[in-house]
ZALOKOL-995420 format. One record per residue (C-alpha): x, y, z. Coordinates in steps of 0.001 Angstrom, whole numbers, plus 500000, padded with zeros to 6 digits. Layout:
// residues N
+--------+--------+--------+
!      u !      v !      w !
+--------+--------+--------+
!      X !      Y !      Z !
...
+--------+--------+--------+
// end
This chain:
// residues 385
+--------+--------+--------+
!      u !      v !      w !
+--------+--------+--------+
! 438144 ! 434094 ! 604053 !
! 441990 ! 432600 ! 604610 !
! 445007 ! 433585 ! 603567 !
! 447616 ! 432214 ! 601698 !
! 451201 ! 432103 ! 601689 !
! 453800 ! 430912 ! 598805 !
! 455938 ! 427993 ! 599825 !
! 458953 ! 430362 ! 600212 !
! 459956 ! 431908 ! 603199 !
! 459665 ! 435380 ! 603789 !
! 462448 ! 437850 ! 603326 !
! 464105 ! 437311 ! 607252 !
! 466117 ! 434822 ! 605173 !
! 466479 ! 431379 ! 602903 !
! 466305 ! 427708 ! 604756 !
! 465999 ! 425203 ! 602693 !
! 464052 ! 423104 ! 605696 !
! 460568 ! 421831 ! 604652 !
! 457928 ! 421326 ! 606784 !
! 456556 ! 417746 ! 608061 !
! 453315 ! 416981 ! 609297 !
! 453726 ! 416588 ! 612992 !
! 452490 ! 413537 ! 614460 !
! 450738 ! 414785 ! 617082 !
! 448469 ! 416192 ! 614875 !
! 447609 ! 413780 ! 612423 !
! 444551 ! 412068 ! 614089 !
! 442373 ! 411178 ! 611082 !
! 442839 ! 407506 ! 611155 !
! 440161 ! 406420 ! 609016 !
! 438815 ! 408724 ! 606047 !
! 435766 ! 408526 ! 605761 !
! 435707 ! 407552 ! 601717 !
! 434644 ! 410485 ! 600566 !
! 435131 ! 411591 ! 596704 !
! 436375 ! 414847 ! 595542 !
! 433005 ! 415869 ! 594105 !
! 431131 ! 415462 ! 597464 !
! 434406 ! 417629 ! 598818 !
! 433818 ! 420336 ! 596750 !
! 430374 ! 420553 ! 596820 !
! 430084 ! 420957 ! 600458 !
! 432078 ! 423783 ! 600967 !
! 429792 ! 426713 ! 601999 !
! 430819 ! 430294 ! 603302 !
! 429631 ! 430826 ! 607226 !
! 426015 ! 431320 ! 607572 !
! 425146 ! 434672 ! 609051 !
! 423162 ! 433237 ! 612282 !
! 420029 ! 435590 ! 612801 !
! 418519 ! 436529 ! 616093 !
! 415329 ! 435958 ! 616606 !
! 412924 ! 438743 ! 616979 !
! 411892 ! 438193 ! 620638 !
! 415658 ! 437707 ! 621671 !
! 415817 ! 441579 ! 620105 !
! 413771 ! 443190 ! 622121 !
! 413903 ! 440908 ! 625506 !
! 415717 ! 442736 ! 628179 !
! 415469 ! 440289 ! 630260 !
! 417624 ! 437348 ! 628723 !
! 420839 ! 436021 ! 629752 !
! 423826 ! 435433 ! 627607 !
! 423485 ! 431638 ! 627598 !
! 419586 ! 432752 ! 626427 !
! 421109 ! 434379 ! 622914 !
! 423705 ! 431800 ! 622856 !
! 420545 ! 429272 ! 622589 !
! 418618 ! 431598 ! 620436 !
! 421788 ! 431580 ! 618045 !
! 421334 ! 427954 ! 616946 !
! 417354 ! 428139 ! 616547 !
! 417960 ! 429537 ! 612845 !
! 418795 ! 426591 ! 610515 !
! 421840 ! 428306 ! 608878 !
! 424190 ! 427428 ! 611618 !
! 423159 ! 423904 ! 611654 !
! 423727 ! 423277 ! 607553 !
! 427441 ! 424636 ! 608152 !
! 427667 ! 421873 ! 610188 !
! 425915 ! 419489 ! 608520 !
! 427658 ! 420415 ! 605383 !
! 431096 ! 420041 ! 607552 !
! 431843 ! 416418 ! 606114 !
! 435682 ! 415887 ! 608381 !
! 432661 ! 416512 ! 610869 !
! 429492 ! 414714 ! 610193 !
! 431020 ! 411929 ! 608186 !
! 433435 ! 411285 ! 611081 !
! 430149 ! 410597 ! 614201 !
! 428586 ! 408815 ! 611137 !
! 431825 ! 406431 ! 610583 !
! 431840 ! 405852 ! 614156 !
! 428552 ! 404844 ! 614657 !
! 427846 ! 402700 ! 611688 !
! 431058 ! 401164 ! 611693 !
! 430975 ! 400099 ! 615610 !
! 426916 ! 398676 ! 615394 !
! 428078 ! 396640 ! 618319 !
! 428412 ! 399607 ! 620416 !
! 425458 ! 401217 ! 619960 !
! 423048 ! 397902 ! 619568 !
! 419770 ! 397945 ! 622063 !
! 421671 ! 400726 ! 623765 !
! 420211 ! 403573 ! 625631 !
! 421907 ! 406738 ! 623932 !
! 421536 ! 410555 ! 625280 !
! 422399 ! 413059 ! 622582 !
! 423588 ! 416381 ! 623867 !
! 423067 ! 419559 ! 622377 !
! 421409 ! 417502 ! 619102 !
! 420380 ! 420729 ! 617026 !
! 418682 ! 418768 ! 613708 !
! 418962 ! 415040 ! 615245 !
! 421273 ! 414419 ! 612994 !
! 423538 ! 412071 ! 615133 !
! 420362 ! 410275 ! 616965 !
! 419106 ! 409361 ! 613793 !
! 422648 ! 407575 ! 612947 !
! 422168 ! 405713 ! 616666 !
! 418512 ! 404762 ! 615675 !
! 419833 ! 403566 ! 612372 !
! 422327 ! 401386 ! 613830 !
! 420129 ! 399785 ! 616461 !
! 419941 ! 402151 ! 619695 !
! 417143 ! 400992 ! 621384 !
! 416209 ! 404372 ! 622515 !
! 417730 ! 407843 ! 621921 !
! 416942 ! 411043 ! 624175 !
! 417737 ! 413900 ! 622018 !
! 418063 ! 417181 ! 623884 !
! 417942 ! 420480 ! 622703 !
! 417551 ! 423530 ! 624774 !
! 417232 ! 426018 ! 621014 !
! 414081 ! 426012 ! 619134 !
! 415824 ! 423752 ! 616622 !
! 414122 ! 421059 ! 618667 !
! 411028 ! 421537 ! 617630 !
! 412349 ! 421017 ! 614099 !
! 414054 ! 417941 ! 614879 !
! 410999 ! 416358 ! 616736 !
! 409531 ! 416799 ! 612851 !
! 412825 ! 415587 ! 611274 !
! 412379 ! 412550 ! 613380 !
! 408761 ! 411647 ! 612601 !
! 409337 ! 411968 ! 609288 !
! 412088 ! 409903 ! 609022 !
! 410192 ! 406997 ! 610842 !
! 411843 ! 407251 ! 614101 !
! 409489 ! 408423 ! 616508 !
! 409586 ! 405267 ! 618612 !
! 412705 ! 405313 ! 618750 !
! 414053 ! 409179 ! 619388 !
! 412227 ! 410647 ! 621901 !
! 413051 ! 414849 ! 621697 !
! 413217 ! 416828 ! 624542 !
! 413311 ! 420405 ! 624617 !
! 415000 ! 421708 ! 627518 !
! 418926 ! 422391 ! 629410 !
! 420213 ! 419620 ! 630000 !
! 420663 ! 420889 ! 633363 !
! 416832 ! 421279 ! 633789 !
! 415324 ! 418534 ! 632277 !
! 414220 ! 415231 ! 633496 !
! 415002 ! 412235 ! 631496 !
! 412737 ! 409566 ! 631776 !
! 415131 ! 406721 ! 632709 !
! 417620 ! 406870 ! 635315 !
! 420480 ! 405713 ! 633371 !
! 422244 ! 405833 ! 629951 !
! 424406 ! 403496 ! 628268 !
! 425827 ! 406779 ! 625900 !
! 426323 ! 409945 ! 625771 !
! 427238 ! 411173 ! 622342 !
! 427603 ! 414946 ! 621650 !
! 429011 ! 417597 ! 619238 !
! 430509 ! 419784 ! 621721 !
! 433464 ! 421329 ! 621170 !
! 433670 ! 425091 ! 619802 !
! 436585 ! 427509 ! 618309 !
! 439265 ! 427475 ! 620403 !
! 437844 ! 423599 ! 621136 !
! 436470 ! 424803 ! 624798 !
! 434459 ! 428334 ! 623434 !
! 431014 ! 428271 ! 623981 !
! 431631 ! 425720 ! 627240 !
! 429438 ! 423459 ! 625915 !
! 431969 ! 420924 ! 627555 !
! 430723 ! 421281 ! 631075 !
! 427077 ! 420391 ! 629900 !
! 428452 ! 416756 ! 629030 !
! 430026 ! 416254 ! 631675 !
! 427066 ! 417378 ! 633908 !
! 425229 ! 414597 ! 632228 !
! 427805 ! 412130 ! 632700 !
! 427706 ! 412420 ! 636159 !
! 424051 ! 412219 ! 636198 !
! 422948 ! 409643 ! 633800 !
! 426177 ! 407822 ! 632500 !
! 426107 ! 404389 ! 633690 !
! 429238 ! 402668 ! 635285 !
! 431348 ! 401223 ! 632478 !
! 428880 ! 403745 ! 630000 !
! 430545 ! 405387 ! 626841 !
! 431037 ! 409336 ! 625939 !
! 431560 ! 409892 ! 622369 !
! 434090 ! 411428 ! 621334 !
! 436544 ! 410655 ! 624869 !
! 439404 ! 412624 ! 624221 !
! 440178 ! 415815 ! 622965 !
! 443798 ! 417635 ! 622413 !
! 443988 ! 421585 ! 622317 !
! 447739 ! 422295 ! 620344 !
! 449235 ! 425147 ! 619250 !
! 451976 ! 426660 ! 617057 !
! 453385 ! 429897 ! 615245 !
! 452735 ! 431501 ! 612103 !
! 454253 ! 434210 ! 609367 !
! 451003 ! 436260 ! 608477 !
! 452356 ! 439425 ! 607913 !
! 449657 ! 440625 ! 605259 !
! 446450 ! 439447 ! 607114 !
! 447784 ! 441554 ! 610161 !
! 448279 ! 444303 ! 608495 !
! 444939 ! 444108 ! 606567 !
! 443541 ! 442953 ! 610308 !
! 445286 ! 444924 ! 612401 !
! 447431 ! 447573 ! 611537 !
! 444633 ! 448825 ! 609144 !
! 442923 ! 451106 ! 612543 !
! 446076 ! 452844 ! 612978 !
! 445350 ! 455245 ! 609702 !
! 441706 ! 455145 ! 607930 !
! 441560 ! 457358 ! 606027 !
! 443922 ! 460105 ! 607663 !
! 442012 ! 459193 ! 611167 !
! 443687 ! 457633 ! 614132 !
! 441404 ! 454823 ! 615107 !
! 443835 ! 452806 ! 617033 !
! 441795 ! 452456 ! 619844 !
! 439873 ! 450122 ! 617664 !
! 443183 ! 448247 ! 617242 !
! 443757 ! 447015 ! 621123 !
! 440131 ! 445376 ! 620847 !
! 441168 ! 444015 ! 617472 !
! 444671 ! 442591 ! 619357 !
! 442324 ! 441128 ! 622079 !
! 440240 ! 439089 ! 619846 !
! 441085 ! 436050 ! 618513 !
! 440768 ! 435378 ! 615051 !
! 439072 ! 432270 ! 613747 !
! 439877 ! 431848 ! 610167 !
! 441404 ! 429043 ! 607901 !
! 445428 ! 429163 ! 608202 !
! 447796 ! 428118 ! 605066 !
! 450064 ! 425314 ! 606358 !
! 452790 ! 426760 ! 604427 !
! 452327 ! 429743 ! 607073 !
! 453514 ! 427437 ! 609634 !
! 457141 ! 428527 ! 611247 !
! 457388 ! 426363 ! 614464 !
! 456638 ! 422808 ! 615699 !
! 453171 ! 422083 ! 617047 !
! 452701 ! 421944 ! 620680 !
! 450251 ! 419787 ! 622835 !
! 448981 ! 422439 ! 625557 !
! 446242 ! 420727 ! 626868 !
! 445129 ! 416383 ! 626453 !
! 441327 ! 415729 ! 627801 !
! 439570 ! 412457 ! 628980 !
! 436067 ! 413442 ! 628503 !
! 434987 ! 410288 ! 630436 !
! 436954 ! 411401 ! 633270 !
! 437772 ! 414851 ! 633971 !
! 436079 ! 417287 ! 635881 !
! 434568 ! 420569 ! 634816 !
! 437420 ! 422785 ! 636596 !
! 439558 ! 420977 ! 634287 !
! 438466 ! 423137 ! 631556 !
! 440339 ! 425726 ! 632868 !
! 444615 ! 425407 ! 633114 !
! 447747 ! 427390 ! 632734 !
! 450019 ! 425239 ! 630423 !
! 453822 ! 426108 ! 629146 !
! 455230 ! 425680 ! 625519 !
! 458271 ! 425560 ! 623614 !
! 457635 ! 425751 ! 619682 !
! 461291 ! 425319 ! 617568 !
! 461554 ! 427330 ! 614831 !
! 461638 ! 424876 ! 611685 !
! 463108 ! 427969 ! 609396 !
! 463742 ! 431437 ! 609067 !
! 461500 ! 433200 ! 609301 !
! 458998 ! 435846 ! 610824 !
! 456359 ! 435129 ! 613514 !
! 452938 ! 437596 ! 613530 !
! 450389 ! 434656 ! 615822 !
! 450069 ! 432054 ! 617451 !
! 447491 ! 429153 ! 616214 !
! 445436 ! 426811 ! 618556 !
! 443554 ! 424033 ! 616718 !
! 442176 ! 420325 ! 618396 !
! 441988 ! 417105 ! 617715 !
! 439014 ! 414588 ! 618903 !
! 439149 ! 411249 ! 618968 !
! 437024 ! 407941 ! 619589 !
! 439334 ! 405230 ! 621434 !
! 436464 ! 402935 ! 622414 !
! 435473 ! 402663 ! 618760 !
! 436647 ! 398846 ! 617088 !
! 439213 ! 400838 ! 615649 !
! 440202 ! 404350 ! 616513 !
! 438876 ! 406794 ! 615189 !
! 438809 ! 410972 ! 615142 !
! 439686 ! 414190 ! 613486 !
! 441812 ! 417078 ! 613895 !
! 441253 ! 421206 ! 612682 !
! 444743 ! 421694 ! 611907 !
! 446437 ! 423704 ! 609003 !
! 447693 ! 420511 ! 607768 !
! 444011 ! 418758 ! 607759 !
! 441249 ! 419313 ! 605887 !
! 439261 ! 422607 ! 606790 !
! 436150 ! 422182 ! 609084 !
! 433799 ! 424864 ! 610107 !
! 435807 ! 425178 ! 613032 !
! 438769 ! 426311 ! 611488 !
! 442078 ! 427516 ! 613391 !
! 442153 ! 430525 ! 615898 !
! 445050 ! 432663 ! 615402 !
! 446068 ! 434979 ! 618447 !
! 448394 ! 437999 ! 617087 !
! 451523 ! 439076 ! 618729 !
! 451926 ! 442361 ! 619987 !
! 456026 ! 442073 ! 618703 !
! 457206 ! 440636 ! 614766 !
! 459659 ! 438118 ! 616118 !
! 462551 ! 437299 ! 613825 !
! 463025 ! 433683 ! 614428 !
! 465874 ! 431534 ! 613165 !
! 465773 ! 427568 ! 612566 !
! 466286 ! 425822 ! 615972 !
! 465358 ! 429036 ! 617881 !
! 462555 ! 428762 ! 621050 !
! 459589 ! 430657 ! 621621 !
! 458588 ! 429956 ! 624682 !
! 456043 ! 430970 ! 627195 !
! 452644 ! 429738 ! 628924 !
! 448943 ! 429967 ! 628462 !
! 446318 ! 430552 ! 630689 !
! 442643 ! 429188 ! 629875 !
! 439382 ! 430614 ! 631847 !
! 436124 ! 430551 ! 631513 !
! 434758 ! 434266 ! 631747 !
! 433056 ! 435256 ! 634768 !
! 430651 ! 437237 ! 633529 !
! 429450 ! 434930 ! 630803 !
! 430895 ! 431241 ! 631115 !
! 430442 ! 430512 ! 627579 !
! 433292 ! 432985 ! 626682 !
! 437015 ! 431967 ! 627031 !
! 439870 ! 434523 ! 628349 !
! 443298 ! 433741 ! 627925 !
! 446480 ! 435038 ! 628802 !
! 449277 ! 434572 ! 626861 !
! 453216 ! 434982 ! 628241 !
! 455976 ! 434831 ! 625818 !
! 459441 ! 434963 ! 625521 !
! 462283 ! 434814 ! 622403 !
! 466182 ! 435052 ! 623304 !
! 467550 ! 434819 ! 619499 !
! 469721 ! 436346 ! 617395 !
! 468146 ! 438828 ! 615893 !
! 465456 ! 439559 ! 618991 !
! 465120 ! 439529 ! 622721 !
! 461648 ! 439854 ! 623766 !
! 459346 ! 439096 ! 626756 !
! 455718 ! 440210 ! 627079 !
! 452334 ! 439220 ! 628559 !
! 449418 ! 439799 ! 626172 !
! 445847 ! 439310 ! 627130 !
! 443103 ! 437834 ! 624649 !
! 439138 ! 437182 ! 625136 !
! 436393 ! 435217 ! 622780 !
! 433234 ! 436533 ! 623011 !
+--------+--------+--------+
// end
């Protein structure tokens, strides 16, 4: 899936401007020495994730019950695994800063294979709690053993809200929480639940700050092919289909060269210190067009980072980085804005956790263009599920 876009502007006219990275997005500071071969090999097409049978025909689950049952099939966790920017990134973190993680106590939240409390074992932890509410733990409890690391990673199946760790306090928390959109799934509020309960003063959370950014795209093709395609299939009107198309984000890989505006920082988090209604926030933006040009979405990607690390360290999902599983989430515009260089789109997003199922994100998008060639101002409502 993706979409690509020639390094031409489309036909709204010629600038002769060329895009820069922005520096609020480049937050790989150390590569993680990687060759081209390894690159290429580990690029993998989503995994379908399968249901298990009993979350089929059980009425009586919860949402947060499939959302466990999703990550019990293995798939999932090899796109991840397989997501070098990723996995190389906690591994270059924790091999690189042994002095962090030497004869510490280390809780790993939401571990799936154990993947990042075998790194801790490796580099000294002296114990690791691995929890893992899906039925991946069992797996991992087996990973673990035969790896040699039973004394050292003890497994618990359980929420992290439910369990009981055997020691009252953790030197730190390390986790792989973030989702699309960075704060889908709300995974988020699990880590910091276990913060407050186990973290001790002066303890670590890896990563400790996250940045949610956004910017505006040309994509007029993967609209229409998205989109517009419900309005006429075969001779049948099946717009309907379209407004629940319009309210669903997209998560796919975006083409830098798609890129009309600035970036934008919306939203900068301290995991070590925020609170969970944090999570949720109204934030403004102004994104400057950088040509002319058309805009179809708007794109939110993230950036992590690890600032306690000897020297800091982190990734970002953006078009101008190199693709992770996470990819970009592109939010289409009700309007095609004709933008000229130096123009403003500007507006505000809102960010809430659904009500119905917390581990779903609604947002509410207001925007506004005063330019040449249009004068728009709308309100457009979106919702991951």
């Amino acid at each position: 899936m993706g979409r690509k876009k020639s390094n031409q502007p489309s036909s709204a006219a010629s600038s002769s401007s060329s895009l820069e990275p922005q520096a609020a997005s480049e937050m790989i500071v150390e590569d993680a020495s990687i060759d081209q071969e390894t690159i290429e090999s580990s690029k993998i097409d989503a995994s379908m994730v399968e249901l298990s049978d009993s979350a089929i025909v059980a009425d009586d689950k919860t949402s947060a019950d499939y959302y466990f049952d999703s990550y019990s099939h293995f798939g999932i966790h090899e796109e991840m695994l397989k997501d070098i920017v990723r996995t190389k990134t906690y591994q270059n973190v924790i091999y690189k800063n042994v002095f962090m993680f030497k004869d510490k106590v280390v809780l790993d939240v939401g571990a799936g294979t154990g993947i990042l409390s075998l790194f801790c074992a490796k580099a000294g932890a002296k114990h690791v709690y691995a929890v893992e509410c899906s039925h991946m733990a069992d797996m991992a409890e087996e990973i673990v053993k035969a790896n040699g690391f039973s004394d050292v990673i003890t497994v618990l199946k359980g929420k992290i809200e439910e369990i009981d760790l055997p020691v009252s306090q953790v030197d730190i928390i390390i986790s792989e929480w973030m989702g699309y959109f960075l704060l889908y799934e709300n995974m988020l509020n699990t880590v910091l639940y276990a913060r407050d309960k186990w973290l001790v003063d002066g303890g670590s959370v890896l990563p400790d700050k996250a940045s949610l950014y956004l910017t505006a795209i040309e994509d007029a093709d993967y609209k229409e092919d998205k989109i517009e395609f419900w309005n006429d299939v075969y001779g049948f009107d099946m717009s309907p289909i379209r407004k629940q198309a319009m309210m669903e984000p997209l998560v796919d890989i975006v083409d830098k060269n798609q890129i009309v505006t600035n970036c934008h920082l919306l939203k900068a988090m301290d995991i070590s210190k925020m609170t969970p209604g944090d999570a949720s926030f109204t934030a403004s933006f102004k994104l400057v067009a950088e040509r002319n040009d058309y805009i179809h979405a708007l794109v939110a990607y993230f950036d992590v980072s690890f600032t306690k690390c000897h020297k800091l360290q982190g990734f970002s999902t953006g078009p101008r980085s190199r693709a992770t599983h996470w990819k970009q989430t592109v939010l289409y515009l009700e309007d095609v804005l004709t933008i000229c260089e130096g123009e403003t789109l500007e507006g505000s997003m809102s960010v809430a956790q659904n009500k119905k199922n917390p581990r779903d994100v609604d947002i509410m998008l207001e925007y506004s263009l005063n330019g040449q060639h249009n004068k728009v101002s709308r309100t457009q409502h979106y919702k991951m599920r």
